[in-house]
C-alpha positions as YAML, in Angstrom:
chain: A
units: angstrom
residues:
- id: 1
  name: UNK
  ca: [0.78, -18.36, -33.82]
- id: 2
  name: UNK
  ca: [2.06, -16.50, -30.86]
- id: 3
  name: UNK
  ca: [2.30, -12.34, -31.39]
- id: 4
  name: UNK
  ca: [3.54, -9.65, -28.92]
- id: 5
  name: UNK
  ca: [3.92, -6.42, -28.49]
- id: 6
  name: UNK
  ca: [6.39, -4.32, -26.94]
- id: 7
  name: UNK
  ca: [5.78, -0.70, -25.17]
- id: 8
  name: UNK
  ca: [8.22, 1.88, -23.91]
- id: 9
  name: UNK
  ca: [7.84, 5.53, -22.65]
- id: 10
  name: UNK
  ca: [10.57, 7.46, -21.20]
- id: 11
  name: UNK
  ca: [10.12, 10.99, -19.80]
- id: 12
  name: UNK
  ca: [12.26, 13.57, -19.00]
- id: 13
  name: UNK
  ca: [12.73, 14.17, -14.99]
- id: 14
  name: UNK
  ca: [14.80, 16.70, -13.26]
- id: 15
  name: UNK
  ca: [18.35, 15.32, -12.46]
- id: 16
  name: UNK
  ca: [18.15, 16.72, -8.70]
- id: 17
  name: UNK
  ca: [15.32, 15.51, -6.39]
- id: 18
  name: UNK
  ca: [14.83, 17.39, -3.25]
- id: 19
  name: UNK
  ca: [11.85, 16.80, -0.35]
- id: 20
  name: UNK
  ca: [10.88, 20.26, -1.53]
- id: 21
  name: UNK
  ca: [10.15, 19.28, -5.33]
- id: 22
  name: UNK
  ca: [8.06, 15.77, -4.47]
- id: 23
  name: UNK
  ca: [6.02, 17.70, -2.31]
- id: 24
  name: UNK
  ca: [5.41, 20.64, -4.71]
- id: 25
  name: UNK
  ca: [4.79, 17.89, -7.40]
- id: 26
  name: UNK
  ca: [2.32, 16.16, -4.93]
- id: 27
  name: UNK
  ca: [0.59, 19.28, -4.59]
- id: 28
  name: UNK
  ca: [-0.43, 19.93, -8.34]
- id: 29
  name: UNK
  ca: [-1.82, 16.44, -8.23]
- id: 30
  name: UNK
  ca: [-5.00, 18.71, -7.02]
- id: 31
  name: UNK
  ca: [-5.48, 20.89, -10.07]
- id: 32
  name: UNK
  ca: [-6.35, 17.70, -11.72]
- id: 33
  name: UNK
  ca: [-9.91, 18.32, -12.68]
- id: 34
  name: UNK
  ca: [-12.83, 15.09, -12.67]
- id: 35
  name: UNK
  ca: [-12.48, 15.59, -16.75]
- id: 36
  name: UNK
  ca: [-8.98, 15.07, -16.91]
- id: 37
  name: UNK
  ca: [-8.84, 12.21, -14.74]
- id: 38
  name: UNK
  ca: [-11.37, 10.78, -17.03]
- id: 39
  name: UNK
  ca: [-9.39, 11.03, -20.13]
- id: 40
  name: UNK
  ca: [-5.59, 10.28, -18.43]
- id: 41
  name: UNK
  ca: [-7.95, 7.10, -17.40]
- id: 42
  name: UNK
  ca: [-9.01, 6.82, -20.97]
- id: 43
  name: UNK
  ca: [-5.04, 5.40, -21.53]
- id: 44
  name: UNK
  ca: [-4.38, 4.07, -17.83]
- id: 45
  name: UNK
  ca: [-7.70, 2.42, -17.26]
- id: 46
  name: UNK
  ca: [-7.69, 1.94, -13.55]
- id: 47
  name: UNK
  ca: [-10.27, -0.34, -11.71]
- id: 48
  name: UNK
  ca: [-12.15, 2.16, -9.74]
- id: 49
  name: UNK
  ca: [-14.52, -0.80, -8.23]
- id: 50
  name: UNK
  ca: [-13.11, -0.44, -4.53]
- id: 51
  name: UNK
  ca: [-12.27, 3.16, -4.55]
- id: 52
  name: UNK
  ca: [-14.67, 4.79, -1.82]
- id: 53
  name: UNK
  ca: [-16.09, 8.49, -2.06]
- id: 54
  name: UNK
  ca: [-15.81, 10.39, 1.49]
- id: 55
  name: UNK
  ca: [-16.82, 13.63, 2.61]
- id: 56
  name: UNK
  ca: [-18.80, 14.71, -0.93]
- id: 57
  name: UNK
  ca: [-21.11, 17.38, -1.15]
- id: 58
  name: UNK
  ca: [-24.52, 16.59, -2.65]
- id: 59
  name: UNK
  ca: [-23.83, 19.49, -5.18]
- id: 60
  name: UNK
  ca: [-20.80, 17.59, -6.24]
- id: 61
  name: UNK
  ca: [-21.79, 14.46, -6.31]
- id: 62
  name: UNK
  ca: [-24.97, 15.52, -8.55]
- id: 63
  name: UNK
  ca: [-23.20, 18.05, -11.11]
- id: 64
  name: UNK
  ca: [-20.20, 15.64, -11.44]
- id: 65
  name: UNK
  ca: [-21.52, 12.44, -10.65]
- id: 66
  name: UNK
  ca: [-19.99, 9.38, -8.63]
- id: 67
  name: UNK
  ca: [-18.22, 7.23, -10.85]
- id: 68
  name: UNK
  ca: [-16.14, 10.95, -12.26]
- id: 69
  name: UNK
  ca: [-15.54, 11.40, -8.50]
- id: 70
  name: UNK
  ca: [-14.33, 7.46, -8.19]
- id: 71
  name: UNK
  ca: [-12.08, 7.96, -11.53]
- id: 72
  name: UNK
  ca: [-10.68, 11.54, -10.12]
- id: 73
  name: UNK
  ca: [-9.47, 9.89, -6.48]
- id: 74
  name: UNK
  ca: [-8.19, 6.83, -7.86]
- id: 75
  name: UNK
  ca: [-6.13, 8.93, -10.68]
- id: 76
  name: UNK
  ca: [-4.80, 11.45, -7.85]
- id: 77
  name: UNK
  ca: [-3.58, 8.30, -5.68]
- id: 78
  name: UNK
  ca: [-2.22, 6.60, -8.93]
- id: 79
  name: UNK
  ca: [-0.22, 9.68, -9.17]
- id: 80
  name: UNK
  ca: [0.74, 10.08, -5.74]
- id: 81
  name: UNK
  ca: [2.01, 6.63, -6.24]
- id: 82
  name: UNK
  ca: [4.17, 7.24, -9.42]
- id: 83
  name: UNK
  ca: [6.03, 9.90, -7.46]
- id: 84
  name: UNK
  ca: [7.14, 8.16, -4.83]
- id: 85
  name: UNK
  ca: [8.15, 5.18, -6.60]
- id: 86
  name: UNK
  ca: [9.87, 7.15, -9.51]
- id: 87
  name: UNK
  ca: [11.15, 10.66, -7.46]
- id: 88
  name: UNK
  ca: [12.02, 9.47, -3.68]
- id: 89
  name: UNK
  ca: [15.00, 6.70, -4.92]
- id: 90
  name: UNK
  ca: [16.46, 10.22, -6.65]
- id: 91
  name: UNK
  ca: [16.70, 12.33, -3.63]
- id: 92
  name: UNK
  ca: [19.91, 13.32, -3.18]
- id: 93
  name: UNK
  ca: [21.51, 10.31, -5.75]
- id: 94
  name: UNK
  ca: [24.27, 12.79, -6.86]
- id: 95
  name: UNK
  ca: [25.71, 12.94, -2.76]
- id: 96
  name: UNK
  ca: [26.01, 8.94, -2.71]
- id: 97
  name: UNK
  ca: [27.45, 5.89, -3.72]
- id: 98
  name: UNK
  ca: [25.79, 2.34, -3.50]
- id: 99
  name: UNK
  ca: [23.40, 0.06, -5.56]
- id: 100
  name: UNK
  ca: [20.27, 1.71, -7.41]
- id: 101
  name: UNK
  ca: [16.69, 1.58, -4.56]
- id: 102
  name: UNK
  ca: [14.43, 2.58, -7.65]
- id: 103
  name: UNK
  ca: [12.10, -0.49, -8.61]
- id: 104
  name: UNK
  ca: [12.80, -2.80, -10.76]
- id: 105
  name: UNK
  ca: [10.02, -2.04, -12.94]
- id: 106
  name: UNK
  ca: [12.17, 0.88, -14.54]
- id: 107
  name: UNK
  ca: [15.42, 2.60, -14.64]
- id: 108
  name: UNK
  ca: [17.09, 5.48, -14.92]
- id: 109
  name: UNK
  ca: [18.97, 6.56, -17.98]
- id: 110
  name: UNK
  ca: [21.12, 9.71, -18.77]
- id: 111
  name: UNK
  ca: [20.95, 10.66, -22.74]
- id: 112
  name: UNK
  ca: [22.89, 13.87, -23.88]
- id: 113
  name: UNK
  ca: [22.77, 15.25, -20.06]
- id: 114
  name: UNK
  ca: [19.02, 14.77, -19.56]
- id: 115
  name: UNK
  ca: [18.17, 12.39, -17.11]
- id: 116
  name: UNK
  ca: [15.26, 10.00, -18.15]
- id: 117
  name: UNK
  ca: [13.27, 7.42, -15.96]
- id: 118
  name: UNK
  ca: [12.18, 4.86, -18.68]
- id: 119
  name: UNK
  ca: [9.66, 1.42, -18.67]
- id: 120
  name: UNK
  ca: [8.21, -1.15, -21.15]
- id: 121
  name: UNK
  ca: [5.23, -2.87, -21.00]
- id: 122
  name: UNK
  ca: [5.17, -6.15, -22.74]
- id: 123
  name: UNK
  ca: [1.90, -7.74, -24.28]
- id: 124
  name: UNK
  ca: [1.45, -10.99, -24.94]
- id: 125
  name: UNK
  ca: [-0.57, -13.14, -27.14]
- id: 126
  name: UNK
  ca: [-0.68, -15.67, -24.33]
- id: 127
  name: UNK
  ca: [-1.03, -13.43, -21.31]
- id: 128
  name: UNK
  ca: [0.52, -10.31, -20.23]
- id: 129
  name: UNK
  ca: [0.57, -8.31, -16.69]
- id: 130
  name: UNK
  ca: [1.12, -4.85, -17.36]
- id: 131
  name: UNK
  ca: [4.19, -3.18, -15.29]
- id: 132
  name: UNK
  ca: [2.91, -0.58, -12.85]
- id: 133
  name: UNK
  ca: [6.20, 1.64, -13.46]
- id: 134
  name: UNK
  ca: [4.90, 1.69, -17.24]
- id: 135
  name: UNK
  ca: [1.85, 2.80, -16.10]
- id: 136
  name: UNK
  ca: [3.37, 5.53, -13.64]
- id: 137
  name: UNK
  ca: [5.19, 7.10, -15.92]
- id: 138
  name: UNK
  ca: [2.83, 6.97, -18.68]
- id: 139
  name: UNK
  ca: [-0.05, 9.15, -16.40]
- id: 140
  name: UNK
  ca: [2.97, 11.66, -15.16]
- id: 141
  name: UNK
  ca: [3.34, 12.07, -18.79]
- id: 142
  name: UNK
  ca: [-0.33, 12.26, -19.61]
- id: 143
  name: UNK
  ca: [-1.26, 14.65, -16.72]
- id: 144
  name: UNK
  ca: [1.32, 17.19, -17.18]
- id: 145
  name: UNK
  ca: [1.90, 17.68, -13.69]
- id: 146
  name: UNK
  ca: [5.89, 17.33, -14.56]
- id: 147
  name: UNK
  ca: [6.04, 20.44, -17.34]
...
């Protein structure tokens, strides 16, 4: 007997995008501490087996410890990833015309005049791949970088 089980998350984003915003956005990817990567990656559960540590202090590395460090980088590029896949189709959108450039993975969707960029993730009894937009939008949610 076959089951499945269907996922969806939509959060709130700002209807303008400028340069200006997915930079400042980018930049509070930083306050993200080791032990709130840890539990955003609780949910996400990236594979940090080829993320490599650079430039770490001894200090760091001993009162945080490598695989936090591993868990904190890949969670900051994870993130870094989610905004420009979800924020850079949306730059100016409102000053053209023409097919949508955002991924396929997702869309965007305008409820009550709130703008929304929504995803599913699908899981199946057979197999399943989880979608990577999903998974974007579910760690901007989770890391409250967008509040």
């Amino acid at each position: 007997m076959a089951s499945s089980e269907f996922k969806f998350i939509a959060i709130e984003i700002p209807e303008n995008i400028t340069l200006k915003f997915i930079q400042d956005t980018k930049q509070l990817i930083s306050n993200i501490s080791s032990e709130d990567a840890e539990l955003i990656n609780e949910v996400i559960k990236l594979d940090i087996s080829e993320i490599e540590i650079e430039d770490v202090s001894e200090e760091d590395l001993f009162k945080i410890g490598k695989e936090s460090l591993k868990i904190k980088k890949a969670i900051h590029n994870h993130l870094e990833e989610a905004i420009n896949t979800i924020f850079l189709p949306r730059i100016n959108a409102s000053k053209r015309m023409g097919t949508k450039i955002n991924d396929k993975g997702f869309a965007y969707l305008k409820i009550e005049n709130k703008l929304y960029a929504i995803s599913g993730n699908q899981t199946g009894y057979f197999g399943s791949r989880d979608c990577e937009a999903y998974n974007y939008l579910l760690a901007l949610n989770l890391s409250g970088i967008l509040e």
